[in-house]
Residue frames as a rotation matrix with the C-alpha (Angstrom) as fourth column:
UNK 1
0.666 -0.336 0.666 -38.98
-0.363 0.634 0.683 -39.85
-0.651 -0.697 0.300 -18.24
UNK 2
0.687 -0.511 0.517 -37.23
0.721 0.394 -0.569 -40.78
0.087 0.764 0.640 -21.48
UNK 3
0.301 -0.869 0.393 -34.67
-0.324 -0.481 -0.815 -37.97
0.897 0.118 -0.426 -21.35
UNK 4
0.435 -0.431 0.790 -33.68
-0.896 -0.122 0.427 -38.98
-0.088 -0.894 -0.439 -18.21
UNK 5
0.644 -0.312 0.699 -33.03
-0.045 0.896 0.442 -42.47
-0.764 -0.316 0.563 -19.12
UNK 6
0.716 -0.501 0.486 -31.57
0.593 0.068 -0.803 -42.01
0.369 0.863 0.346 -22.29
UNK 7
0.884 -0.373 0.282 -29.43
-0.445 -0.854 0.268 -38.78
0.141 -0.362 -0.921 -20.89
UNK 8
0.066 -0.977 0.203 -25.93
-0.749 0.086 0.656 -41.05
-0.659 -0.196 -0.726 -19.29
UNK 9
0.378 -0.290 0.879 -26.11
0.648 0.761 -0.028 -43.30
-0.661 0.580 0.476 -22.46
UNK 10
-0.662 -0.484 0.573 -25.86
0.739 -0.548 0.391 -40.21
0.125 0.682 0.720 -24.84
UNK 11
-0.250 0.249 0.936 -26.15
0.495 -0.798 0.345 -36.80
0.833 0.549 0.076 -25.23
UNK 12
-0.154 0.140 -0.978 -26.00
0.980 -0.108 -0.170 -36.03
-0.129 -0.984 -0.121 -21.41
UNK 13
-0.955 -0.103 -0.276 -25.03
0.135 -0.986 -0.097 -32.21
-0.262 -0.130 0.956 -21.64
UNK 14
-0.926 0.374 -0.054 -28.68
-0.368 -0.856 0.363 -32.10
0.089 0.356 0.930 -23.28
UNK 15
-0.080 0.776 -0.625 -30.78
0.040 0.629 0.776 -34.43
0.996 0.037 -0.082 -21.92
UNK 16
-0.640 -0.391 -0.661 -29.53
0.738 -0.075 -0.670 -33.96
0.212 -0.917 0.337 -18.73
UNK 17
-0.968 -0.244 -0.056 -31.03
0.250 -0.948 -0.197 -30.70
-0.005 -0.205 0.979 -18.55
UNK 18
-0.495 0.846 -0.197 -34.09
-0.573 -0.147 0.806 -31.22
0.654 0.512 0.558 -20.42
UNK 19
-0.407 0.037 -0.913 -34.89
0.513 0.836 -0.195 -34.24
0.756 -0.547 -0.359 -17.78
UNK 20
-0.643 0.008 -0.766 -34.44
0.759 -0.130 -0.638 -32.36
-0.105 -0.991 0.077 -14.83
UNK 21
-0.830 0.543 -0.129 -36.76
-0.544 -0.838 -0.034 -28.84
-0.126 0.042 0.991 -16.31
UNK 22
-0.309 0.840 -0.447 -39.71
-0.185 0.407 0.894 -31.69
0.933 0.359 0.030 -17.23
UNK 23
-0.648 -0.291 -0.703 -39.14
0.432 0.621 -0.655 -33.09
0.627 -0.728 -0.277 -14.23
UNK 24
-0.902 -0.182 -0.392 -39.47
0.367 -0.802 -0.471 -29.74
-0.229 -0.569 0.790 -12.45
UNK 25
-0.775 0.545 -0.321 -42.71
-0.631 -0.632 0.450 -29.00
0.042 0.551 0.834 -14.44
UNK 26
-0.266 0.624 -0.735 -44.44
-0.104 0.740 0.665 -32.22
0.958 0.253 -0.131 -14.02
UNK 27
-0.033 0.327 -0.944 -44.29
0.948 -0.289 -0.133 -31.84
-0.316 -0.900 -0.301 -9.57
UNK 28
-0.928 0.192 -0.320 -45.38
0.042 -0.798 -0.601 -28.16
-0.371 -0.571 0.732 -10.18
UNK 29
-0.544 0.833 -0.105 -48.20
-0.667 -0.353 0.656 -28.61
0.509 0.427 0.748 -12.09
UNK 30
-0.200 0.254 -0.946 -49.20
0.452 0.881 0.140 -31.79
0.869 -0.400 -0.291 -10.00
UNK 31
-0.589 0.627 -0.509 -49.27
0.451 -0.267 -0.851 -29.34
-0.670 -0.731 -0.125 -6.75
UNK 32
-0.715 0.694 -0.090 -51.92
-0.699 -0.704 0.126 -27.42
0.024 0.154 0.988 -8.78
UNK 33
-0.003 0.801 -0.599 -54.11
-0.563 0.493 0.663 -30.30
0.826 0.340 0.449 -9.27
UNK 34
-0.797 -0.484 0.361 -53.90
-0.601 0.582 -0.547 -32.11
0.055 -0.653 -0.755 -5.62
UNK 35
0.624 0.558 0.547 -56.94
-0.424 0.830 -0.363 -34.64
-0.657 -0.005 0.754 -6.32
UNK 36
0.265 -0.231 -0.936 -55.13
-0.821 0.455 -0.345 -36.43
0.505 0.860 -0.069 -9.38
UNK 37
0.843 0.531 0.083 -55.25
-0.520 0.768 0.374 -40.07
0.135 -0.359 0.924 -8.22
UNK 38
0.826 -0.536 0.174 -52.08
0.539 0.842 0.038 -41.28
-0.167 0.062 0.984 -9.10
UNK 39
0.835 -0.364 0.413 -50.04
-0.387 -0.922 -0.030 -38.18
0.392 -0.134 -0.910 -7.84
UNK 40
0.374 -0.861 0.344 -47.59
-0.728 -0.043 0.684 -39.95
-0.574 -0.507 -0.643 -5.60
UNK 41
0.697 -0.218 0.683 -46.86
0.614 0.673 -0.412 -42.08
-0.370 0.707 0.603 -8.84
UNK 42
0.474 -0.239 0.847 -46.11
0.757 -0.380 -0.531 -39.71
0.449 0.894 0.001 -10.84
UNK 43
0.823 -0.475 0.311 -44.11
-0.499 -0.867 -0.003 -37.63
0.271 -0.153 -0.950 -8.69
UNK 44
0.563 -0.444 0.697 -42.16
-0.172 0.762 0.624 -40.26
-0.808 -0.471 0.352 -7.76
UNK 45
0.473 -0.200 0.858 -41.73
0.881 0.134 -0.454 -41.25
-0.024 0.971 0.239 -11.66
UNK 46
0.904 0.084 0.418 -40.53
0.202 -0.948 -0.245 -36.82
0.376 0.306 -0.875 -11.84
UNK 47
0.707 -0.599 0.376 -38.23
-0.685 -0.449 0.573 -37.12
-0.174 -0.663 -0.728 -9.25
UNK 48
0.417 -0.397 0.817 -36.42
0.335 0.903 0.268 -40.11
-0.845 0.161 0.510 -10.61
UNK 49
0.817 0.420 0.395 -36.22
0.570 -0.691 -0.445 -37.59
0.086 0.588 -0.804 -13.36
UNK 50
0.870 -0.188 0.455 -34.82
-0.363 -0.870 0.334 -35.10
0.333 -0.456 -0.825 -11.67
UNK 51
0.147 -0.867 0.475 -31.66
-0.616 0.295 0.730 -37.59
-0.774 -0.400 -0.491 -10.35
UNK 52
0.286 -0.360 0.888 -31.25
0.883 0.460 -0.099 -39.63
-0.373 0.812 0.449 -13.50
UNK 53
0.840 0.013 0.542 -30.77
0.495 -0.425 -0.758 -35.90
0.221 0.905 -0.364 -15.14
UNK 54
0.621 -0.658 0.427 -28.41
-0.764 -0.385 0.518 -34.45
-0.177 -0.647 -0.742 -12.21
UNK 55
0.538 -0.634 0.555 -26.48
0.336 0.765 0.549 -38.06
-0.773 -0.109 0.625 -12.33
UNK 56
0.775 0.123 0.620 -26.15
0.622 0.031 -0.783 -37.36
-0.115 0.992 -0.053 -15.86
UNK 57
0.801 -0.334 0.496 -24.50
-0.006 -0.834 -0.552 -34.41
0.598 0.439 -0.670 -15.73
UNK 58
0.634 -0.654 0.414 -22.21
-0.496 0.067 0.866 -35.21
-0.594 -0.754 -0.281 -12.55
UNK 59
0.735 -0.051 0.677 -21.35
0.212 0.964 -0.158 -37.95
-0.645 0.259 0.719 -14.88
UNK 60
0.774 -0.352 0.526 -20.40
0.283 -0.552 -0.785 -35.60
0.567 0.756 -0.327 -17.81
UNK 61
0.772 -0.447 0.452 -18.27
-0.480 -0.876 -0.047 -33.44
0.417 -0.181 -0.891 -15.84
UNK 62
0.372 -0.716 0.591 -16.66
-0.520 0.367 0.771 -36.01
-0.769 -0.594 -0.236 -14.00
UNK 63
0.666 -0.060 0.744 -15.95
0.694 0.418 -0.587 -37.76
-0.276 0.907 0.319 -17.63
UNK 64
0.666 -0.443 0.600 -14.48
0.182 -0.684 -0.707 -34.28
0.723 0.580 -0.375 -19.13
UNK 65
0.852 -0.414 0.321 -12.62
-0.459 -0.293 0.839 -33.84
-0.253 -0.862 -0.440 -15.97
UNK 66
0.572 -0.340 0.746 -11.01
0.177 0.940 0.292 -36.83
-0.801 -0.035 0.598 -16.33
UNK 67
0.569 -0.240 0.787 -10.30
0.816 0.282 -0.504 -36.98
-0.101 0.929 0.356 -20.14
UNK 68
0.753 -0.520 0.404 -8.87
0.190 -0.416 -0.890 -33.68
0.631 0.746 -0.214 -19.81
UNK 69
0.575 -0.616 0.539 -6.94
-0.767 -0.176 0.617 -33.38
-0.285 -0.768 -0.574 -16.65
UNK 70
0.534 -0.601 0.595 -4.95
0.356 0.798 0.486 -36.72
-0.767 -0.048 0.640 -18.57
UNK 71
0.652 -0.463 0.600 -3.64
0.629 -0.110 -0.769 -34.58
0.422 0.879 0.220 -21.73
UNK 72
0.450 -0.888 -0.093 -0.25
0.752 0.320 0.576 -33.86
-0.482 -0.329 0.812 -21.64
């Protein structure tokens, strides 16, 4: 959950990424285990993940877009 929040303060291109594969790894191993009490926590908490790391990057691109689509 920490790359995802950190991720659109800094270092997006690589947190971004790293967010959304934990993310992705934390609801597949969760279906393997489908007693774990506090499952729809923690997927919840994964997927939040998963769109803090996607924002991230939307963020980036639309950032580099910008900055370069203004040089001259």
């Amino acid at each position: 959950m920490w790359c995802g929040i950190a991720s659109p303060f800094c270092c997006s291109p690589i947190l971004g990424p790293i967010a959304i594969i934990n993310g992705s790894k934390v609801i597949s191993l969760l279906e393997q285990y489908p007693g774990f009490e506090r499952r729809s926590n923690a997927t919840a908490k994964a997927r939040a993940d998963q769109i803090i790391g996607w924002i991230s990057i939307a963020l980036f691109v639309i950032g580099m877009i910008v900055r370069f689509g203004n040089l001259r």
